[in-house]
N, C-alpha and C positions, 0 to 999 in steps of 0.2 A: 504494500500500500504506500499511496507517494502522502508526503507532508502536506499535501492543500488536501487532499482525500481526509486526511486523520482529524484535520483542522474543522472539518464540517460536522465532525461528531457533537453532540450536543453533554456527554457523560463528563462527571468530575475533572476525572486528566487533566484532558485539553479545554477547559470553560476556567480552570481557575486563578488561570495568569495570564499576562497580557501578549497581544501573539507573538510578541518580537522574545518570548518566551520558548525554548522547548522543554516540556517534561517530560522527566522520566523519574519521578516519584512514585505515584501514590497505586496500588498494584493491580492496572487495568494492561491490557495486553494490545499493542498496535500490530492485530493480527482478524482476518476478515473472519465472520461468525460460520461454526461448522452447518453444512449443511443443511442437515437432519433438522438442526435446532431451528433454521428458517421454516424447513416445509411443518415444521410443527406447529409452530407458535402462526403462521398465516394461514395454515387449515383452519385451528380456532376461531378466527375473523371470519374465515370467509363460509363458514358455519354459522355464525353468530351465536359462535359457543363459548360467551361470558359468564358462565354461570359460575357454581360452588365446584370443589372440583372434587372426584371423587378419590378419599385415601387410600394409602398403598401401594400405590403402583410405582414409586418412585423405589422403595423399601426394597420392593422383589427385583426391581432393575439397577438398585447396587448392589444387590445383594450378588445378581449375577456377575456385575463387574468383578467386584471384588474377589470373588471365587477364581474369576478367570484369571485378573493381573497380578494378584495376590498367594494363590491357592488358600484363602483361609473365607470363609462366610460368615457374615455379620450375627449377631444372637437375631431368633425372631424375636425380642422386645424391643421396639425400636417407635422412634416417634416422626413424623414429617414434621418441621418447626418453620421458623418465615426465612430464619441465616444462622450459622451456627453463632454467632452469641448472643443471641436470644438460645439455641440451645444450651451452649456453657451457664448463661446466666441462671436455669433451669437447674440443669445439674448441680452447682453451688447451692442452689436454695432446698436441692432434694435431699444434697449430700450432707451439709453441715445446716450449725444452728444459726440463726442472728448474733453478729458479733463474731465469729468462731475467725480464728486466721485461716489465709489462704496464704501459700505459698506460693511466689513463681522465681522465676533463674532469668533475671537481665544480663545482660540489655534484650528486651522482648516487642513485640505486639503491644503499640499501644494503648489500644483497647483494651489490653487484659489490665490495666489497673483502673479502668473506667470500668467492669464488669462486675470488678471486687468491690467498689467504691457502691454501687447501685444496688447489688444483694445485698448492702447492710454489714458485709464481712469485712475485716482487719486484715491488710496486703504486710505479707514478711515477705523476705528476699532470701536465695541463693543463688548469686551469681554464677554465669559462667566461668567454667576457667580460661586461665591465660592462654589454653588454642582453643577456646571457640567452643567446647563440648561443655556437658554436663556435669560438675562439681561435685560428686557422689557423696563423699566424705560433706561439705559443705550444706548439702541437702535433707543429709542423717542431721547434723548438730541443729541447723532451723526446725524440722520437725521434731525433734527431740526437747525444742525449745517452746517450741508450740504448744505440745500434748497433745495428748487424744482426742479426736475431733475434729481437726485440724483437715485441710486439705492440699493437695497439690496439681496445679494447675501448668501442667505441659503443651507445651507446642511443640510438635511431629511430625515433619517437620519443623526442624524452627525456623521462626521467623525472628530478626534479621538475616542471619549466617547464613541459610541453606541447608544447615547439618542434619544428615540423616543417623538418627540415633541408632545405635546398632540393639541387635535381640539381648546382650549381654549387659547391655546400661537401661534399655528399657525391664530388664528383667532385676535389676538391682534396682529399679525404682519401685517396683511392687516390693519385692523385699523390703526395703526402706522402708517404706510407707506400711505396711503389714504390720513392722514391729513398731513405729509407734504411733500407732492407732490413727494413721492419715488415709480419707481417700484418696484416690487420684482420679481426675479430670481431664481429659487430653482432646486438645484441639489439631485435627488431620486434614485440615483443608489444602494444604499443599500435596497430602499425598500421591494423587494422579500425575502431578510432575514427576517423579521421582523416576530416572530409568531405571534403576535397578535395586536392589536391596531393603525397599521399605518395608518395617515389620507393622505391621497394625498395633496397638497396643494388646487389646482384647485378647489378643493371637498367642500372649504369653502367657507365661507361670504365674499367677499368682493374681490374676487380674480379674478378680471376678466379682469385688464388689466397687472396679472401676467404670466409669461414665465416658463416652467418646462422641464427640459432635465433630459432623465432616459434610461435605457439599461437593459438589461438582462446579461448582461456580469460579473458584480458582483455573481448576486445568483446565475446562474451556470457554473463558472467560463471560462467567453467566451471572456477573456480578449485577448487573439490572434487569435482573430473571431472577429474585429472590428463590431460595428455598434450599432448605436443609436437613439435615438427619442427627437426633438424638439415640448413640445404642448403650444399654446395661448390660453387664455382666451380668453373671445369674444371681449373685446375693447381691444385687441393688436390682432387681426387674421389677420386684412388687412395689420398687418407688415409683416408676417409671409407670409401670400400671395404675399407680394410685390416680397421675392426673387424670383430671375431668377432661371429656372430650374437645373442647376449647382450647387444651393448651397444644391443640394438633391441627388448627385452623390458621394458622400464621401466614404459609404458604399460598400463593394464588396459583389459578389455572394456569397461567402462562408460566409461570415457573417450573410449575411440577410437571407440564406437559415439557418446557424447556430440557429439563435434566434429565427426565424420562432417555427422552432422543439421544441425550450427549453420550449417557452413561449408556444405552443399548446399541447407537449406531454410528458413534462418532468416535470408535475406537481408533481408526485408521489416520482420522486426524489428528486424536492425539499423540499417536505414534509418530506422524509427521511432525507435530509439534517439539515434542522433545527431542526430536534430532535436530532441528533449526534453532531450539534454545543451546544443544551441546556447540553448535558453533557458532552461537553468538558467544557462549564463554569463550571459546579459542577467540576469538577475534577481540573482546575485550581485555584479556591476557595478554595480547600482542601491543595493545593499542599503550595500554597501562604502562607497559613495558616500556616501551620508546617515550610517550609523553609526560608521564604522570611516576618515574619511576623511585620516588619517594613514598609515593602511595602503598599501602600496607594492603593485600588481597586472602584473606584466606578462603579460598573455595568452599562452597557445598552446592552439589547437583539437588537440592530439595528444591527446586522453583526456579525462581527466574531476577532473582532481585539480590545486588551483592553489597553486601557491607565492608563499604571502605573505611581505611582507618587513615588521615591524613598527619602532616607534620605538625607536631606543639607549635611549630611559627605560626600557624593559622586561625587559632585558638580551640575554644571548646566547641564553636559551632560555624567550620568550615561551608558548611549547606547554604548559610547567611553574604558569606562572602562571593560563592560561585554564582549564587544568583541575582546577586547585587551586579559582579564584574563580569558574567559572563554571561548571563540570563540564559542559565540551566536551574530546571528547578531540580532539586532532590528533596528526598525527607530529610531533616535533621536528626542526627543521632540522638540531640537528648531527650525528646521523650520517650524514645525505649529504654531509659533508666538507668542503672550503676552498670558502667560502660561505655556508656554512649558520648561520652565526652572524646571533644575530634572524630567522631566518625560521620557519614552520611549512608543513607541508603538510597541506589542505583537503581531502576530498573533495567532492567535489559533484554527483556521481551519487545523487542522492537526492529526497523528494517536495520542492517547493518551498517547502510549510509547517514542514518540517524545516529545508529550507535557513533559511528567515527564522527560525526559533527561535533556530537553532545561530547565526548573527547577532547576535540580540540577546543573546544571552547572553554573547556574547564582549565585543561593546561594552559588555557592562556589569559584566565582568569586569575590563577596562580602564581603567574610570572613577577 
């Protein structure tokens, strides 16, 4: 897609800077909609099929996904919701009490302290460690500091980094959290990016009175196609059951029919997709390389969006300067929390000619 084409969109992205702006923040994807998902969502029109929409069908067509790119199938206790946080927010209210702590590991999503902050619950920290992973040891002493009750709230991918956690760390978070009396929460919207290795959480040891909210709205970018998936493990399903019908209406027809499509028939272009995002990484690596070769990159294949870490000469929020001197937007690092000081986040889900523009303009925003 060419730059005046992107420019006509009417979505967050590109409407919220001025044009002499390019973005690549906030995580919508400059990629044309699959298929499937148009003939779906225009049969509905051209039906004049506005109505209620009927539950389900989204649940049984991840279910098949899942089974397929995964080998693992989701529990049948499962909810359709409007976007996973309004799922997570759900889960935190099923899992703990009012007041109770939630744990998360920044620099994160930052929404996930707007989620804690709106169920009523108390946000602690364990940071990540110094490459980028999971803190294990750091995560034991928070919820050890917490008590019982407590929860813990993962991103799986996560988001800034990309990191896909391996079965050995997601399996030492159930442990963790088993012994002191934490649930865990885990948020899988990037999942469908992931070419290779992502474990579900549900899919391990020990996760059974764990909650998991995920979408298809990430991997084929169905972010203004709401709609979502809440799944329990077996010792949390009777919570999940408990809600009243209501809390499974969030969802519209166009959404549900939207993800129906992505997740049944739009496999082929997500395959396509994650091989045009593996070489937008090479080509950002390159770019990085030659222009920006102060710049600090730790990889992760979870998505599409990379967290740079720039030089202390530029301060704590680099994001402010590039778009002031180079009119690139990015996300600013700090509000993803302890961490995020000098970083930005990148997208890079975008044409390669973009990607090298947004490049150079940074590099020479820097100079």
């Amino acid at each position: 897609m060419t730059e005046n084409q992107l420019r006509r969109r009417r979505s967050l992205k590109w409407t919220a800077y001025p044009s002499d702006v390019l973005p690549m923040w906030v995580a919508e994807m400059d990629v044309p909609t699959p298929a499937p998902v148009k003939q779906a969502v225009t049969a509905l029109l051209e039906h004049d099929d506005v109505g209620y929409p009927q539950s389900g069908h989204y649940l049984r067509a991840f279910a098949d996904f899942a089974s397929a790119r995964w080998g693992w199938t989701p529990p049948e206790t499962g909810l359709e919701v409007a976007d996973v946080m309004t799922g997570l927010r759900t889960a935190i209210e099923l899992s703990t009490k009012p007041g109770a702590p939630v744990v998360i590991s920044p620099p994160v999503y930052p929404p996930f302290f707007d989620v804690i902050a709106w169920s009523g619950r108390r946000l602690e920290t364990a940071p990540l460690g110094p490459d980028g992973r999971l803190d294990l040891d750091r995560l034991d002493v928070a919820l050890r500091q917490a008590g019982p009750g407590a929860a813990y709230l993962l991103c799986s991918p996560h988001n800034p980094t990309g990191t896909v956690h391996t079965r050995a760390e997601l399996e030492a978070v159930a442990r963790i959290a088993a012994a002191r009396g934490a649930r865990v929460i885990v948020d899988e919207i990037h999942a469908p990016l992931v070419p290779a290795g992502f474990v579900p959480f549900l899919a391990v040891g020990g996760s059974e009175s764990a909650s998991v909210a995920t979408s298809a709205s990430k991997g084929f970018n169905l972010a203004g196609l709401k709609a979502g998936l809440l799944f329990a493990g077996p010792e949390a399903a009777s919570e999940l059951g408990s809600l009243p019908d209501l809390a499974g209406h969030g969802a519209s027809q166009f959404g549900l029919a939207a993800h129906v499509a992505a997740v049944s028939e739009g496999r082929e272009w997500l395959d396509a997709l994650i091989g045009d995002l593996a070489e937008n990484r090479s080509i950002l690596r390159e770019l990085l390389s030659v222009h920006l070769p102060d710049v600090r990159w730790t990889e992760g294949p979870g998505g599409y969006l990379a967290w740079l870490e720039f030089p202390s000469r530029l301060g704590d929020d680099p994001a402010a300067r590039i778009l002031e001197r180079g009119r690139v937007a990015l996300n600013s690092g700090l509000p993803f929390g302890e961490g995020g000081e000098r970083h930005a986040r990148l997208n890079y889900a975008t044409t390669p000619e973009l990607l090298e523009t947004g490049i150079s303009r940074i590099a020479s925003a820097l100079r």
